[in-house]
Each structure stands twice: as structure tokens, then as C-alpha cells.
C-alpha positions as CSV (number, residue, x, y, z in Angstrom):
1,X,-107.5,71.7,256.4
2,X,-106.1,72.6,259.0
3,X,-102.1,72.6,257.6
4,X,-103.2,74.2,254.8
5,X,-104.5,77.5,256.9
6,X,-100.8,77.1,259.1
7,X,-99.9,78.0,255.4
8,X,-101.9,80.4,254.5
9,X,-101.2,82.4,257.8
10,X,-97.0,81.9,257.3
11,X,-97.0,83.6,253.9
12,X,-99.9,86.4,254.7
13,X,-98.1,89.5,254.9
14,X,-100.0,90.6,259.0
15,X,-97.4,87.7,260.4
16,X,-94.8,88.7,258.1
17,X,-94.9,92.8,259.7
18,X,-95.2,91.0,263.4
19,X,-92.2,88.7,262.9
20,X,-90.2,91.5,261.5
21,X,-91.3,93.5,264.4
22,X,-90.1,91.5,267.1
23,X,-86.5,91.0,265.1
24,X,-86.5,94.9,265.6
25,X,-87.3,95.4,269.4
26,X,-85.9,92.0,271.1
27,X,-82.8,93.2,272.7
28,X,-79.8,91.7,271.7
29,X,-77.6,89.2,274.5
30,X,-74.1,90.2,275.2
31,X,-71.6,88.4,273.9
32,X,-69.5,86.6,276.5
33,X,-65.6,87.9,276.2
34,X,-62.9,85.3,276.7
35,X,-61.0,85.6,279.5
36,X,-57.9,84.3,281.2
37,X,-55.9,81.9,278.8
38,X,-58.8,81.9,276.3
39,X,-58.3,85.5,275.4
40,X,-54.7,85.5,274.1
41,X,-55.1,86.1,270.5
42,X,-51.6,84.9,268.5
43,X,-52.1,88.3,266.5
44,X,-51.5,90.3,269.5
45,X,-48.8,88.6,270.6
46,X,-47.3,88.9,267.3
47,X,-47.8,92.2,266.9
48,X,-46.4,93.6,270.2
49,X,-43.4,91.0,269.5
50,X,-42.5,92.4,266.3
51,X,-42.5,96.0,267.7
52,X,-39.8,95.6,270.9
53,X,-38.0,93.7,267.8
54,X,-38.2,96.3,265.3
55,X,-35.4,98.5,263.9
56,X,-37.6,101.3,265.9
57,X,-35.9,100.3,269.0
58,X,-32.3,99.2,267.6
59,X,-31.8,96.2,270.0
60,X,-33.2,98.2,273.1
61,X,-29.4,98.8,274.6
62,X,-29.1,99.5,278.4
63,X,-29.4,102.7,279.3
64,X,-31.1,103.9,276.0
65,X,-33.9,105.8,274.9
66,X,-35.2,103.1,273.0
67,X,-35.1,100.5,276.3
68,X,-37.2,103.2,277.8
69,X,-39.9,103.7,275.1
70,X,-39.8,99.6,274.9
71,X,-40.4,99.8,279.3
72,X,-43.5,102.5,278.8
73,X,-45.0,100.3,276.1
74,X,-45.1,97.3,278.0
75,X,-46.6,99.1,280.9
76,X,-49.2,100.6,278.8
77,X,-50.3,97.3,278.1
78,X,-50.2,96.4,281.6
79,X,-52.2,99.4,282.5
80,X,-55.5,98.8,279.4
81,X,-55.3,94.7,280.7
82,X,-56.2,95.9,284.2
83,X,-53.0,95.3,286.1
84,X,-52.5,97.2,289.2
85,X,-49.1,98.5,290.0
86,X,-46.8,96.9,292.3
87,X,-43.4,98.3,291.5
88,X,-41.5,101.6,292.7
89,X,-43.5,104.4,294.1
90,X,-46.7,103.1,292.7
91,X,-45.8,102.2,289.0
92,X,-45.4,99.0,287.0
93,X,-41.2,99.6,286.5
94,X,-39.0,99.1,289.1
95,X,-35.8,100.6,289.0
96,X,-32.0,99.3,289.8
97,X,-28.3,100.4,289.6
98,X,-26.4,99.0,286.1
99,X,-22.5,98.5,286.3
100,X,-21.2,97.5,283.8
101,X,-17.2,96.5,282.4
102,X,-15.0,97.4,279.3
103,X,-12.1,95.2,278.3
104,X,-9.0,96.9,277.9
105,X,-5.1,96.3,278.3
106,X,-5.3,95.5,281.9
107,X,-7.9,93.2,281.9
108,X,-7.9,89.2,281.6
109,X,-9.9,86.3,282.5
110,X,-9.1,82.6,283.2
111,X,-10.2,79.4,281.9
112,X,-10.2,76.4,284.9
113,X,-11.8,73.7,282.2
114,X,-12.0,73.1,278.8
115,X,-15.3,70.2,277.4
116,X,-13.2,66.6,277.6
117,X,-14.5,66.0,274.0
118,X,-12.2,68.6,272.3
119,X,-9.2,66.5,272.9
120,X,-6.6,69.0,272.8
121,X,-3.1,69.0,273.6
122,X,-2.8,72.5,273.6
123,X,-5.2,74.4,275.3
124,X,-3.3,77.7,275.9
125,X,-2.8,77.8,272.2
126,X,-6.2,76.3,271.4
127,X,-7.9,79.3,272.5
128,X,-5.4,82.1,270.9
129,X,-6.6,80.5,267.9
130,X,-10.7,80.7,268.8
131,X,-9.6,84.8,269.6
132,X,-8.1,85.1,266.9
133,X,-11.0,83.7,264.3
134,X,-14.0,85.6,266.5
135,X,-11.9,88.7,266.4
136,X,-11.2,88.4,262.5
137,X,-15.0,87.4,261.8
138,X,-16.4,89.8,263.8
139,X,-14.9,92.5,261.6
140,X,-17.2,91.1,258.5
141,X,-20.2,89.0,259.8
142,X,-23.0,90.1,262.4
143,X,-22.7,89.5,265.8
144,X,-25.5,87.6,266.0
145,X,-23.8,84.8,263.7
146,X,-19.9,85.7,265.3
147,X,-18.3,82.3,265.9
148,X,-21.1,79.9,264.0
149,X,-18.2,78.8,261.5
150,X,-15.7,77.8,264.2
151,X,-18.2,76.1,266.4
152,X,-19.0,74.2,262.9
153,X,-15.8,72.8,262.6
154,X,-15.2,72.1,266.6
155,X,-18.1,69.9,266.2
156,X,-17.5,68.3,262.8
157,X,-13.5,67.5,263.8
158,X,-15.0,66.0,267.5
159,X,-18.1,64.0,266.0
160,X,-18.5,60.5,266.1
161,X,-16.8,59.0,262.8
162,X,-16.6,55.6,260.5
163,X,-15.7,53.0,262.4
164,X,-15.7,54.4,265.9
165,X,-16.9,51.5,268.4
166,X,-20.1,52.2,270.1
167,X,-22.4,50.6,272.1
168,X,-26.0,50.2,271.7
169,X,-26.8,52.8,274.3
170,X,-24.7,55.4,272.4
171,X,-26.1,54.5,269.2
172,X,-29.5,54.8,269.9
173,X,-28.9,58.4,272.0
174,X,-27.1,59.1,269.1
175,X,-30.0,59.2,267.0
176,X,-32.8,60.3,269.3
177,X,-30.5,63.3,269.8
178,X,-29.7,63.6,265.7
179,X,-34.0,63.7,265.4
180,X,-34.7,66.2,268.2
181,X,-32.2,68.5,266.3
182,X,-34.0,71.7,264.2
183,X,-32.1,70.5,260.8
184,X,-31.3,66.7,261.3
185,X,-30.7,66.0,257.5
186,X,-27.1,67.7,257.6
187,X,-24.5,68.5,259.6
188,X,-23.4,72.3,260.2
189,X,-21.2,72.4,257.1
190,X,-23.9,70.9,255.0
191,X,-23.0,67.3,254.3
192,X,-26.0,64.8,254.9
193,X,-26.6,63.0,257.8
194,X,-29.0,60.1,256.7
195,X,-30.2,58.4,253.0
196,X,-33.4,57.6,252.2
197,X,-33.2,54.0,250.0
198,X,-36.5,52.4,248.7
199,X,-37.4,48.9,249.5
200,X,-36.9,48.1,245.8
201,X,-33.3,49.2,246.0
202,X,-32.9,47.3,248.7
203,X,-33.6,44.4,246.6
204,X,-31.9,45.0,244.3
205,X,-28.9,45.8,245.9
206,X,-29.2,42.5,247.9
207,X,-30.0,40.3,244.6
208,X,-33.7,39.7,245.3
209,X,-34.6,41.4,242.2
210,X,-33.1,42.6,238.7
């Protein structure tokens, strides 16, 4: 009797108006905001990533316009996160001389060393050649990529080879250092690195099946 008035009072239409009443006038909690670590959102950092890398800037060069817009924008962001600023004359930026050096006729540089892995006889001439190639591939590729071809073939001619004699130490760096590698399955000019053979072709090859 007494569950079936419980009943009765949920569907009459007096408890509906009161429940609908208090959803109306119960004041809502605050959400708790992240903060510290927690509220780094990988959007964000995307999007303020992409715009000091945009073509907007072109590179942000020293002493350009562009490196100051990208120096404001970064302080802005500083400023609505609640920094307080600590640099020159109250500000986020702090400010310092730039020298800087153009190569010309008179100019030149010296090389003490050369890595003991290239091997070569000739360094002097060596490195009239690496001019050379950076100066002639600079005039067609990006400077971003300048020299990736001739450090490809450094390291192709100066790699380990058939029938070199290594120790187990070297082989098994070898490797660990050939998996921690970005693109382990070739080597710069594209040639493979490693085979994957199934155990049935290992049987096969070793007569253990047809």
C-alpha cells in the first residue's frame, strides 16, 4: 500500500512543479579551472606554435619587424596568464646589443680537427670539395636541407660494411643505435637496413620444410 502511494505521489503533477522548481533556483557550483601543469591544453600550444612559425613572420630575422611583432605576442600572453614583469624598465623584454659578421675577401677561419672516422688523406682538399658542393646546392635547394646530400654520402662511404670485424659490444650498440634512429628501415640514400623473413622461410631455406 504503501509503495503504491510512493507512486502515485512521483507521477502526480504537485511533485512534478516542486522538483522543477528547485532545478530552477538551486544555484549552480563553480566549476574548478585547472591550474598549473593541468591547464596546458595541446591546442594552445599548437596554435601559438604555428603562428611565430607562420609565413606572417618570415623566419623572425634579427633585427626585424617581424621578431618584434613575434616579442609583443609572446608578452601578451605573458601579461593575460598573470605574469608580472621582471625585465627592462618594468616590462617582460629585456633588451641587448647584436653584432654581428659578414664574410668577405678578407676573412677565413681554421679547422684544428677533422672526426677520426672520415679517414682522409687529404684534409685541406677534403673540405674545398664540401665548399664547393654547399655552395653549388645552395643555389638550388632550401637552406634548411643545404648539405643533407653530402652528409648522406660522408656517412654511407664511412659506415660499417660486409665483412668488417666487430665485436659483440659494437654490434649490439650498433643496433640499439640503428633502432633509436627516426627512420631505421633505410639508410640516408634509401637502401634498407634490415629484412623481415617469416619463420616458414626460414624453414625452408634451412631444408626443414618443402
Amino acid at each position: 500500500m504503501g509503495f503504491k502511494y510512493k507512486n502515485d505521489f512521483l507521477k502526480s503533477k504537485g511533485f512534478s512543479k516542486s522538483l522543477l522548481a528547485i532545478l530552477l533556483f538551486v544555484p549552480q557550483l563553480p566549476q574548478t579551472q585547472p591550474s598549473g601543469s593541468a591547464s596546458i591544453r595541446a591546442e594552445e600550444l599548437r596554435e601559438k606554435a604555428a603562428y611565430l612559425a607562420s609565413n606572417e613572420l618570415k623566419g623572425r630575422g634579427n633585427g626585424s619587424p617581424q621578431l618584434r611583432m613575434a616579442a609583443d605576442y609572446i608578452a601578451d600572453i605573458f601579461k593575460k596568464n598573470g605574469l608580472k614583469p621582471a625585465a627592462d624598465s618594468g616590462s617582460y623584454l629585456q633588451n641587448f646589443r647584436m653584432f654581428t659578421a659578414r664574410l668577405g675577401p678578407g676573412n677565413s677561419f681554421r679547422v684544428d680537427t677533422l672526426p677520426a672516422f672520415l679517414e682522409i688523406a687529404d684534409a685541406a682538399d677534403f673540405l674545398r670539395r664540401v665548399i664547393d658542393e654547399l655552395t653549388a646546392t645552395s643555389r638550388s635547394s632550401s637552406p634548411l636541407r643545404l648539405g643533407e646530400d653530402m652528409i648522406a654520402k660522408t656517412v654511407c662511404r664511412h659506415a660499417v660494411k660486409a665483412n668488417d670485424p666487430l665485436r659483440y659490444p659494437e654490434i649490439e650498440k650498433l643496433i640499439c643505435d640503428l633502432l633509436a634512429c627516426d627512420l631505421p628501415y633505410c639508410c640516408p640514400h634509401g637502401r634498407p637496413t634490415m629484412i623481415q623473413i617469416s619463420h616458414a622461410e626460414l624453414e625452408k631455406r634451412f631444408g626443414r620444410k618443402v
